[in-house]
Backbone as CSV, one residue per row, in Angstrom:
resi,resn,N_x,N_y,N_z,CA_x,CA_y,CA_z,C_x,C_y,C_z
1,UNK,-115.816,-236.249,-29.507,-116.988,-235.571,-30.030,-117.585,-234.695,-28.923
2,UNK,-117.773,-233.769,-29.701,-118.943,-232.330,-28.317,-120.000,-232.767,-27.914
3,UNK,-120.463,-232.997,-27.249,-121.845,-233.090,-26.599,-122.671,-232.095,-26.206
4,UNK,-123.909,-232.096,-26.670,-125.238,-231.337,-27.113,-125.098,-230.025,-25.622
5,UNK,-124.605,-231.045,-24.381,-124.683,-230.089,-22.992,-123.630,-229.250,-23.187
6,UNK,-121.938,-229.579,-23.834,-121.230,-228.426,-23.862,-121.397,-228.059,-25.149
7,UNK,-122.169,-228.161,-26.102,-122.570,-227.373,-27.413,-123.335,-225.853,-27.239
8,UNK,-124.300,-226.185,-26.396,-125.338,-226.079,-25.801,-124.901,-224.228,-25.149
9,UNK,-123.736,-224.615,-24.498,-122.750,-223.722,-23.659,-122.608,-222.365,-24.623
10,UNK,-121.679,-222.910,-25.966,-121.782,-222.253,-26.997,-122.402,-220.872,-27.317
11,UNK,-123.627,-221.221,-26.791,-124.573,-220.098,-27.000,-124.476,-219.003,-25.931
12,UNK,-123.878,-218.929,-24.756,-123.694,-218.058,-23.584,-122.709,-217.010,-24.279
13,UNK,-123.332,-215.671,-24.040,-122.464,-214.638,-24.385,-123.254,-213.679,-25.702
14,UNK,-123.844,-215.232,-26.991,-124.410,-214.578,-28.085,-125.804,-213.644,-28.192
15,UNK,-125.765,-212.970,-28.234,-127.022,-211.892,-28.777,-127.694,-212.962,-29.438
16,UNK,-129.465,-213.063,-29.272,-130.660,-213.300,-29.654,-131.385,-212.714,-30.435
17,UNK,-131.610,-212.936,-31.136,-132.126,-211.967,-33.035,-133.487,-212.996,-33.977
18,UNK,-133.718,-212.379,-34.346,-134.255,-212.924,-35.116,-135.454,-213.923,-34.957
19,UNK,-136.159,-213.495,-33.842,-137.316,-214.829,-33.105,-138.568,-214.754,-33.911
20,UNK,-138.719,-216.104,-34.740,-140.055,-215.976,-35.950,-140.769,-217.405,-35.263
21,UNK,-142.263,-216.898,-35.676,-142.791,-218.398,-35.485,-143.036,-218.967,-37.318
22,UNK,-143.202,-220.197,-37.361,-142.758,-220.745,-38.437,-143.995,-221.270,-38.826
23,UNK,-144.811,-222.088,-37.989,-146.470,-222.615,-38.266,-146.475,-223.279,-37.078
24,UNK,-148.098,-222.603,-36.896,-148.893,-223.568,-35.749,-148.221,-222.601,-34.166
25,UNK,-147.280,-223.250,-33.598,-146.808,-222.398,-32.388,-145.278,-222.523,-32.760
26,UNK,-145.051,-223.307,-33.492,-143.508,-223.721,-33.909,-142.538,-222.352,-33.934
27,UNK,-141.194,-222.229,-33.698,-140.668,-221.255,-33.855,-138.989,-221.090,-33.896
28,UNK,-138.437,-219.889,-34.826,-137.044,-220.493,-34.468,-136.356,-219.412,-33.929
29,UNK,-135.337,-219.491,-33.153,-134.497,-218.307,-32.832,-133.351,-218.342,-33.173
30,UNK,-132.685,-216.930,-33.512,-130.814,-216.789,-34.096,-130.265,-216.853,-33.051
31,UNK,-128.877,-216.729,-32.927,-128.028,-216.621,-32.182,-126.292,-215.867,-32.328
32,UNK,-125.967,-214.890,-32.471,-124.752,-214.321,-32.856,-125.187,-213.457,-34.232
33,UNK,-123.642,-213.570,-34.937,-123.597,-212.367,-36.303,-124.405,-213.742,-36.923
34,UNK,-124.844,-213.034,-38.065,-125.921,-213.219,-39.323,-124.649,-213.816,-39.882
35,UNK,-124.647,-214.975,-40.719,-124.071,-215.544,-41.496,-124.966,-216.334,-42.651
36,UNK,-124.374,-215.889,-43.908,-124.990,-216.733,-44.995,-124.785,-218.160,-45.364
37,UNK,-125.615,-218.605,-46.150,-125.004,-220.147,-46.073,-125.419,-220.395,-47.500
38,UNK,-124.399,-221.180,-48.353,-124.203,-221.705,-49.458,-125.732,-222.429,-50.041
39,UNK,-126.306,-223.646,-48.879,-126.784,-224.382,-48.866,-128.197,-223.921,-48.738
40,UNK,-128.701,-222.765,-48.389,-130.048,-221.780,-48.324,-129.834,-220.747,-48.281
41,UNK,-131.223,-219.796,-48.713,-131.083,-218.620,-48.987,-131.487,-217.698,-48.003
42,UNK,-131.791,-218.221,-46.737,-131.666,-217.434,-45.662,-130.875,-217.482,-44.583
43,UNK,-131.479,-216.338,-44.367,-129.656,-215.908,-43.314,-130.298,-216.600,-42.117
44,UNK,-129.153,-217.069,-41.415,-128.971,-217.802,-40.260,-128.085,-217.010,-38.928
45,UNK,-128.310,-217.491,-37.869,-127.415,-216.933,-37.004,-125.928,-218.161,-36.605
46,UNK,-125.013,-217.946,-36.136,-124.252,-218.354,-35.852,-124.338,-219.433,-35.494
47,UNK,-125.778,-219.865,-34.628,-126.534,-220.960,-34.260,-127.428,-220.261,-34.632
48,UNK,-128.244,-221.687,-34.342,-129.965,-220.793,-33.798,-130.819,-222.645,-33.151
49,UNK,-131.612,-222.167,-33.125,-132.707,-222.967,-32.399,-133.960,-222.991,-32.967
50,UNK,-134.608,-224.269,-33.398,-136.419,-224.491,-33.979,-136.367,-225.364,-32.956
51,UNK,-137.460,-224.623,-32.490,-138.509,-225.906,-31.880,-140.412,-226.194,-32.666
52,UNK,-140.019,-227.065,-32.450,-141.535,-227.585,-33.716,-142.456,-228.610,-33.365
53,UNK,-142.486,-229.395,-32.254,-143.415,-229.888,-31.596,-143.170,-230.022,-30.082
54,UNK,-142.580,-229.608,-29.637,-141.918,-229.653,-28.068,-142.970,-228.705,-27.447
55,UNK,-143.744,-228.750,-26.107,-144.467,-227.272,-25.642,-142.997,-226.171,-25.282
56,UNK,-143.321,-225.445,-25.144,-142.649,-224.200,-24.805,-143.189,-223.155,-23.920
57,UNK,-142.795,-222.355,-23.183,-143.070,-221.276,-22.791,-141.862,-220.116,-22.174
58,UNK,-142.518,-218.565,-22.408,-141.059,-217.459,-22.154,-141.740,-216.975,-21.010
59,UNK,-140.684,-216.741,-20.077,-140.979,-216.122,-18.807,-139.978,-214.720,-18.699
60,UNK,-140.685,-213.649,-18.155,-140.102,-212.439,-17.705,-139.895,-212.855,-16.439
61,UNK,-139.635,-211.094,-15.349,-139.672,-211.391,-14.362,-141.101,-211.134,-13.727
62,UNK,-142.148,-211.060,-14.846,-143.557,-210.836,-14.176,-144.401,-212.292,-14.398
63,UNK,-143.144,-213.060,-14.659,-144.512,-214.648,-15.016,-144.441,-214.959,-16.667
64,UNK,-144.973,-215.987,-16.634,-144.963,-216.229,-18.092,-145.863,-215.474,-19.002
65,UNK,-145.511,-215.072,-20.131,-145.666,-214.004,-21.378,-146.067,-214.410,-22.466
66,UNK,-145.823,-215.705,-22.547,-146.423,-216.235,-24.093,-146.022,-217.763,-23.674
67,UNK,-146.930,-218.844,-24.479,-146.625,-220.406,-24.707,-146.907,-220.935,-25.877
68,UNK,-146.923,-222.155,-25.903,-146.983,-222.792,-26.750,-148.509,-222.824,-27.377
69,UNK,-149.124,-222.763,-26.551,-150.493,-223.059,-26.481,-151.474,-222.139,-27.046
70,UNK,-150.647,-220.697,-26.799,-151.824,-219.271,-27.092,-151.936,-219.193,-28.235
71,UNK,-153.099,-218.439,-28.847,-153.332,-218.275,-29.960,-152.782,-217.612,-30.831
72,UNK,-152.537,-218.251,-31.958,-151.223,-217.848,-32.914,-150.914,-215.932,-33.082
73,UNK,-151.946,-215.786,-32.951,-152.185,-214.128,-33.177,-151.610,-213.444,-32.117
74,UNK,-151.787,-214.081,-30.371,-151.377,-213.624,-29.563,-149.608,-213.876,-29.383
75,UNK,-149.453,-215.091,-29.833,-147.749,-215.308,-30.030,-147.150,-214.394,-31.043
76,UNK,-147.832,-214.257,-32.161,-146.950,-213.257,-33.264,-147.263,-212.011,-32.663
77,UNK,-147.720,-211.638,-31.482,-148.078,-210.109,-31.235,-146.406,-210.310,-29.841
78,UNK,-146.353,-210.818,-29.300,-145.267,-211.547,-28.306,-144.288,-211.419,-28.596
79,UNK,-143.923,-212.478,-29.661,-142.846,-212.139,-30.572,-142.443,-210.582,-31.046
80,UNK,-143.566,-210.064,-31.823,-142.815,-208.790,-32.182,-142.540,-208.088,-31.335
81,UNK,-142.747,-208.283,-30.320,-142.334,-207.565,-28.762,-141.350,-207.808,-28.189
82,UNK,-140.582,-208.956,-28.253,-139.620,-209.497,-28.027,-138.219,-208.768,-27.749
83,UNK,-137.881,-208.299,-26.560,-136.513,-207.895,-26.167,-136.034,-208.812,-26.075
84,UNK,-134.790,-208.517,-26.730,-133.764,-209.386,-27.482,-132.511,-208.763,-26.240
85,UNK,-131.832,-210.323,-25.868,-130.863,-209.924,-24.826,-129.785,-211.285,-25.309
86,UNK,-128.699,-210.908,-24.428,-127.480,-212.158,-24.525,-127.892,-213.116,-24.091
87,UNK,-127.293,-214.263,-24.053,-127.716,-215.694,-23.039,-127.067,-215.677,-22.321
88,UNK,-127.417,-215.675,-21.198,-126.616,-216.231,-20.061,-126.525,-217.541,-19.455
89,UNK,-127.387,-218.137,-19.563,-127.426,-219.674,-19.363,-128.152,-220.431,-19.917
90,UNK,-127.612,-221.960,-20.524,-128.464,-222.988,-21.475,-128.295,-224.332,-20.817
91,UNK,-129.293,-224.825,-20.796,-129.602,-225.676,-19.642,-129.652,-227.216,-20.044
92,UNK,-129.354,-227.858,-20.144,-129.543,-228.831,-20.825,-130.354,-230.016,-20.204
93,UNK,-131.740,-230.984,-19.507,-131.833,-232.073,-18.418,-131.232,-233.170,-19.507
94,UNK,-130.108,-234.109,-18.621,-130.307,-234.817,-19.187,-130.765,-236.487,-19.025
95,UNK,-131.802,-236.368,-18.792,-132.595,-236.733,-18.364,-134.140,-236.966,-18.994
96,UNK,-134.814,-235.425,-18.837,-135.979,-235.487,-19.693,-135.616,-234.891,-21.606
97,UNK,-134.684,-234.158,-21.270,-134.072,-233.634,-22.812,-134.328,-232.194,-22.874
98,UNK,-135.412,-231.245,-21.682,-135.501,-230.254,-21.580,-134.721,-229.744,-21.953
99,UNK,-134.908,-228.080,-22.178,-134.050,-227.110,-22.345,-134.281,-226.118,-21.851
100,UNK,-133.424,-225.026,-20.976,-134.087,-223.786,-20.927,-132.588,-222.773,-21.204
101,UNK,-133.575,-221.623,-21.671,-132.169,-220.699,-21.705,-132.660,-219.437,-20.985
102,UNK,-131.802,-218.661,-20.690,-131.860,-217.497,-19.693,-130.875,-216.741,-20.310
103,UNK,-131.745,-214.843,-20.018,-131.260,-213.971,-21.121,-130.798,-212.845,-20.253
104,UNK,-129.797,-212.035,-20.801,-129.519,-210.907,-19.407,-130.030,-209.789,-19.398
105,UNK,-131.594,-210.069,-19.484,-132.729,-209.063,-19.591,-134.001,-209.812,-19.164
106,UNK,-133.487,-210.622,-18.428,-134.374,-211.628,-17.534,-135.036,-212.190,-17.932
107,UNK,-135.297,-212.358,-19.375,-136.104,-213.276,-19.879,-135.538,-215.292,-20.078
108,UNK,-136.259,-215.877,-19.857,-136.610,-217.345,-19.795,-137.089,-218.003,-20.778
109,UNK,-136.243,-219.039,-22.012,-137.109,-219.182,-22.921,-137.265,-220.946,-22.651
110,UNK,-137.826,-221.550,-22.066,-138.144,-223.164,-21.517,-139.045,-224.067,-22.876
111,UNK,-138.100,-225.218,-22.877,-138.465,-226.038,-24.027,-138.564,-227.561,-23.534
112,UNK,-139.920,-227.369,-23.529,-139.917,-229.287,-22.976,-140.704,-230.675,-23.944
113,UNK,-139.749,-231.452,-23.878,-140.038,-232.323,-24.966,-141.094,-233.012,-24.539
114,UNK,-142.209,-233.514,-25.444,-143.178,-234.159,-25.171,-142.776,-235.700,-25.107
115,UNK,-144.159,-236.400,-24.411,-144.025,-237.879,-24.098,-144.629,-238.065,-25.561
116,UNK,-145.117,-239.566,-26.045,-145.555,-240.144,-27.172,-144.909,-240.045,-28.049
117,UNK,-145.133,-240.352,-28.940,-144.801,-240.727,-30.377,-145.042,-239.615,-31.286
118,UNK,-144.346,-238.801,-31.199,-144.577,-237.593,-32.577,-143.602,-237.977,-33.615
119,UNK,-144.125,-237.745,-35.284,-143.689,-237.814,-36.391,-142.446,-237.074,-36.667
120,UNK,-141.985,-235.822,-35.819,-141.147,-234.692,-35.942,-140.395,-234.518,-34.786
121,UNK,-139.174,-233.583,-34.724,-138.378,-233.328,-33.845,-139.388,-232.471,-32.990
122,UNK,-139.134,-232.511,-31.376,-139.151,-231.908,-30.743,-138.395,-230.151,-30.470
123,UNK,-137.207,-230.161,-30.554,-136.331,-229.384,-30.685,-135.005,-229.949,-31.732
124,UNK,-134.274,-228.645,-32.415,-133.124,-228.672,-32.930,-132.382,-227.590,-32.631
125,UNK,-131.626,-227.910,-32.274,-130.115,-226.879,-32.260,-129.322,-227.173,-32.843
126,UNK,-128.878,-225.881,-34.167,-128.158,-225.672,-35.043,-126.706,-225.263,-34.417
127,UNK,-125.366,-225.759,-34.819,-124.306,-224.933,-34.384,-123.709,-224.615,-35.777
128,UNK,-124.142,-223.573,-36.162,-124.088,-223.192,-37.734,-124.089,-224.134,-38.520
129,UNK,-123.140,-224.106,-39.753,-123.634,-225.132,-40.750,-123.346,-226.522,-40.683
130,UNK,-122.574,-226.398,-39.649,-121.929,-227.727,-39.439,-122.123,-229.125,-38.880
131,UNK,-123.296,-229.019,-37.835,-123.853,-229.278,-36.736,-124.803,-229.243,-36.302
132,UNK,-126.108,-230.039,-36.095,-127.067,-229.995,-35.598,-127.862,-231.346,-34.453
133,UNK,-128.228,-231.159,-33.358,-128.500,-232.045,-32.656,-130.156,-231.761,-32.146
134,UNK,-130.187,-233.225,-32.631,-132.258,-233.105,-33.140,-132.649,-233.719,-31.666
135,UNK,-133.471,-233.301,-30.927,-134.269,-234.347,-29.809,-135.798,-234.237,-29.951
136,UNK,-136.287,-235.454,-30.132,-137.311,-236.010,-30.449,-138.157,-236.221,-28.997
137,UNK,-139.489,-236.574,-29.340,-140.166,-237.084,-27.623,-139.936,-238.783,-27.427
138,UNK,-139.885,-238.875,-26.643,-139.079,-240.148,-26.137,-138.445,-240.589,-24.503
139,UNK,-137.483,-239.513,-24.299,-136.565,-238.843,-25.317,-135.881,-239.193,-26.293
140,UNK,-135.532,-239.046,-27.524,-134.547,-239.506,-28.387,-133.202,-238.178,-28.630
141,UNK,-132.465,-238.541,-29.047,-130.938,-237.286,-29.492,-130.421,-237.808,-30.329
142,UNK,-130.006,-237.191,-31.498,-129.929,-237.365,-32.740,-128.979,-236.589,-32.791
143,UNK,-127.406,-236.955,-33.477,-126.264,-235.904,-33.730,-126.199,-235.853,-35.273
144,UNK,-126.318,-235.011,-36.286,-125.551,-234.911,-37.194,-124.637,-233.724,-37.728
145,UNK,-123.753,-234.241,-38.472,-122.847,-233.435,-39.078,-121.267,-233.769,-38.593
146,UNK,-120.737,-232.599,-38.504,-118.927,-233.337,-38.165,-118.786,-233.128,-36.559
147,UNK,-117.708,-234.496,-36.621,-117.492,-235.240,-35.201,-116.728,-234.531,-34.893
């Protein structure tokens, strides 16, 4: 079976598309060509990534640009601003369950799972339809789909 760190890998090379926030600060990003899926009616990327209770924050090379924290108005103004670049590196701790990815337009998108007891995933990474690996605060890691 793949593991979430060389899954993770996967994503180096793919174009970044599609960055929406979803509610609250929550948000998801594509990854590769647009592919449809049987199972919903929106288009997906090759992967992609929600994070939905984890803090977050994107760093340029002038400092950080947007978080988890700012006000929703100021993130959807962020977002639509958003230069969209390849990945160059996905980071996996494994350890705290962090994540960070790095784009080849210098942008930094850092995902860190919270301590306590939340009702919801921290982060998910989709590897298209097949595959998804949930981490919760805890840490917890959650695999489903095919082995």
């Amino acid at each position: 079976m793949i593991n979430i760190k060389n899954a993770l890998q996967l994503l180096i090379g793919l174009r970044a598309w599609g960055l929406t926030r979803t509610y609250g600060s929550a948000f998801i990003i594509e990854f590769g060509e647009k592919m449809e899926r049987s199972n919903s009616s929106k288009i997906h990327g090759e992967s992609h990534v929600l994070v939905q209770s984890g803090a977050w924050r994107m760093l340029n090379n002038k400092g950080v640009f947007v978080g988890f924290d700012d006000d929703v108005t100021f993130i959807d103004k962020q977002f639509s601003e958003f230069k969209y670049g390849a990945v160059t590196s996905a980071i996996f701790n494994p350890v705290t369950f962090d994540f960070e990815m790095s784009f080849d337009n210098d942008i930094i998108i850092q995902i860190f799972v919270m301590s306590g007891n939340f009702a919801e995933d921290s982060w998910i990474f989709y590897q298209g339809a097949s595959a998804a690996w949930a981490v919760e605060a805890g840490p917890k890691l959650t695999f489903e789909g095919v082995r």
